[in-house]
C-alpha positions as CSV (number, residue, x, y, z in Angstrom):
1,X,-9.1,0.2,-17.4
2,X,-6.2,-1.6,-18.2
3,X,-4.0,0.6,-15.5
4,X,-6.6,-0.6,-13.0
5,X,-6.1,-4.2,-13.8
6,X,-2.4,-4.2,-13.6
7,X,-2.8,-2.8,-10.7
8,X,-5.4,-5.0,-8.8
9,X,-2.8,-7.6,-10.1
10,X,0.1,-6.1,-8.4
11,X,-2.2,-6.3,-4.8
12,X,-2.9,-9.7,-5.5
13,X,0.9,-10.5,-5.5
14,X,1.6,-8.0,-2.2
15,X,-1.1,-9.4,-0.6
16,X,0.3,-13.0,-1.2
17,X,3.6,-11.6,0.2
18,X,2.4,-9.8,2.8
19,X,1.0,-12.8,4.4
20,X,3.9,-14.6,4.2
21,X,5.6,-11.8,6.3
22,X,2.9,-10.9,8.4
23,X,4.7,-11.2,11.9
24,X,7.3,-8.5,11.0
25,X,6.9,-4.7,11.3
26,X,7.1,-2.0,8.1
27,X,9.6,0.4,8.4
28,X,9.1,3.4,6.7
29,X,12.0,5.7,5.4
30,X,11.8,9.6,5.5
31,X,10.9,10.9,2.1
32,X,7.5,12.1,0.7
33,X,4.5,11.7,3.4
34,X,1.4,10.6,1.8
35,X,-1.5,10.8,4.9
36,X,-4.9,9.4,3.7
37,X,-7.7,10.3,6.1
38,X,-10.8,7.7,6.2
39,X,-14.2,9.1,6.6
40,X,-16.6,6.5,7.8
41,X,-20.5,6.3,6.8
42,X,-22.4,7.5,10.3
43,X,-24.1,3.7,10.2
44,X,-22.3,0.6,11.4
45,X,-20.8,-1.8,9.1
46,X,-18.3,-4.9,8.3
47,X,-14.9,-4.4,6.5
48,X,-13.4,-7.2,6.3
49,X,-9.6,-7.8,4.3
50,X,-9.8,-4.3,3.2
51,X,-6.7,-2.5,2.6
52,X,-5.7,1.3,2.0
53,X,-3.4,1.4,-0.8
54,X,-1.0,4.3,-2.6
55,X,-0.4,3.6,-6.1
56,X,0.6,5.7,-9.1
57,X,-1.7,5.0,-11.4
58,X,0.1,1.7,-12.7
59,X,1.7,0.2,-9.2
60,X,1.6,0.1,-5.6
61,X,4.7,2.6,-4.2
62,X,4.1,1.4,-0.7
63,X,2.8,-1.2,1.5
64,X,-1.1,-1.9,1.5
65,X,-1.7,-1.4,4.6
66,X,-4.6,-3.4,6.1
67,X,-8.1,-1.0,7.2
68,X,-9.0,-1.5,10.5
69,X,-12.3,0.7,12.1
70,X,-10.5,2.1,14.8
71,X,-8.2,3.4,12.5
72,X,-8.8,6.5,10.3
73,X,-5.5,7.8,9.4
74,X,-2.6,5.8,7.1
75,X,0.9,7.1,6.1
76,X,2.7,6.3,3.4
77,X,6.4,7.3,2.5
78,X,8.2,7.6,-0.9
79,X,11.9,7.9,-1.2
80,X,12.6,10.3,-3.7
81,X,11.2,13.3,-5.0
82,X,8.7,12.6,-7.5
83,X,6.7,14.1,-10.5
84,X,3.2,12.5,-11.2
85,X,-0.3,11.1,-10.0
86,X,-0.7,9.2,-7.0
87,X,-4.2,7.9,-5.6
88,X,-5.4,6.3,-2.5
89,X,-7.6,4.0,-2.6
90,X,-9.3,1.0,-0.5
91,X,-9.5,-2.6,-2.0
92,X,-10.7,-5.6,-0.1
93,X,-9.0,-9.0,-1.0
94,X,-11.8,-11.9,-1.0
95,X,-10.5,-14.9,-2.4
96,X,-6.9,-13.1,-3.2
97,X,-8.8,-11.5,-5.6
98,X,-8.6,-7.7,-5.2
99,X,-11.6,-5.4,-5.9
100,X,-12.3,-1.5,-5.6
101,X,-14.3,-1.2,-1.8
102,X,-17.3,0.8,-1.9
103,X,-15.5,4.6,-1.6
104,X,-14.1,6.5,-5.0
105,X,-10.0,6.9,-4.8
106,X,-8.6,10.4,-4.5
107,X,-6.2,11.4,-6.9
108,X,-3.5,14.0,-6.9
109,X,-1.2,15.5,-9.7
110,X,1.5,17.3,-8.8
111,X,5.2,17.7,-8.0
112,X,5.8,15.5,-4.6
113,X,8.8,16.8,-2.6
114,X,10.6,15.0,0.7
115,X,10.3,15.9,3.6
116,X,6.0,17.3,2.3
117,X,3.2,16.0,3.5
118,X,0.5,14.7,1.1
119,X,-3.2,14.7,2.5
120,X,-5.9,12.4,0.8
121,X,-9.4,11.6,1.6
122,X,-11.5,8.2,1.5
123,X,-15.2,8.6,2.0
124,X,-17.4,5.0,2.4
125,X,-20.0,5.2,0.5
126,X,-22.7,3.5,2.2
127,X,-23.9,1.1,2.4
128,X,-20.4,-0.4,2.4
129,X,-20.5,-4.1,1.1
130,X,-19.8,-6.8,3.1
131,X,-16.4,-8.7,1.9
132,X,-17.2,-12.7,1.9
133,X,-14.0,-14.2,3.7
């Protein structure tokens, strides 16, 4: 539980930073290629200051990367070769305060090597919440 915290803290602080920069485009270096797939609930709904993040358990590796509806797929890239867990996951930021959105974060353990590609899955659970702006 703590992990989670520390984590939903390091959004918080991304997200403040990410706002500030918000005009200028990511770049992404070659490395390990995380692609997380979104799979959205057959009703309509709202998602509103959701992101799709990659963290390892304890921090974010790369930049949340805000969810959009028209969009299903999201890379992220890590530099080096890497031995652990790393989980997708959606959060939505209301009030800078980051919470789990209503889908359960894919996990992987495993060796991660450059130059691989990564594939995890995000299923909405619905009915997705809301987000009060």
């Amino acid at each position: 539980m703590k992990t989670i915290a520390k984590t939903l803290i390091a959004i918080s602080v991304i997200m403040i930073a990410l706002s500030a920069s918000a005009t200028n485009p990511i770049t992404y270096v070659a490395g390990v290629h995380y692609k997380v797939a979104i799979h959205l609930p057959d009703a309509p709904f709202k998602a509103n200051n959701v992101y799709v993040i990659m963290t390892d358990g304890e921090k974010i590796i790369a930049p949340p990367q805000p969810f959009t509806l028209n969009k299903l797929s999201y890379d992220f890239y890590e530099a080096n070769n890497v031995k652990g867990t790393r989980t997708a996951m959606l959060v939505t930021i209301t009030g800078r305060t980051p919470e789990l959105f209503n889908s359960n974060p894919d996990s992987r353990s495993s060796r991660f090597f450059l130059g691989e590609t990564y594939d995890f899955n995000l299923y909405i659970a619905f009915p997705a919440p809301t987000p009060i702006e």
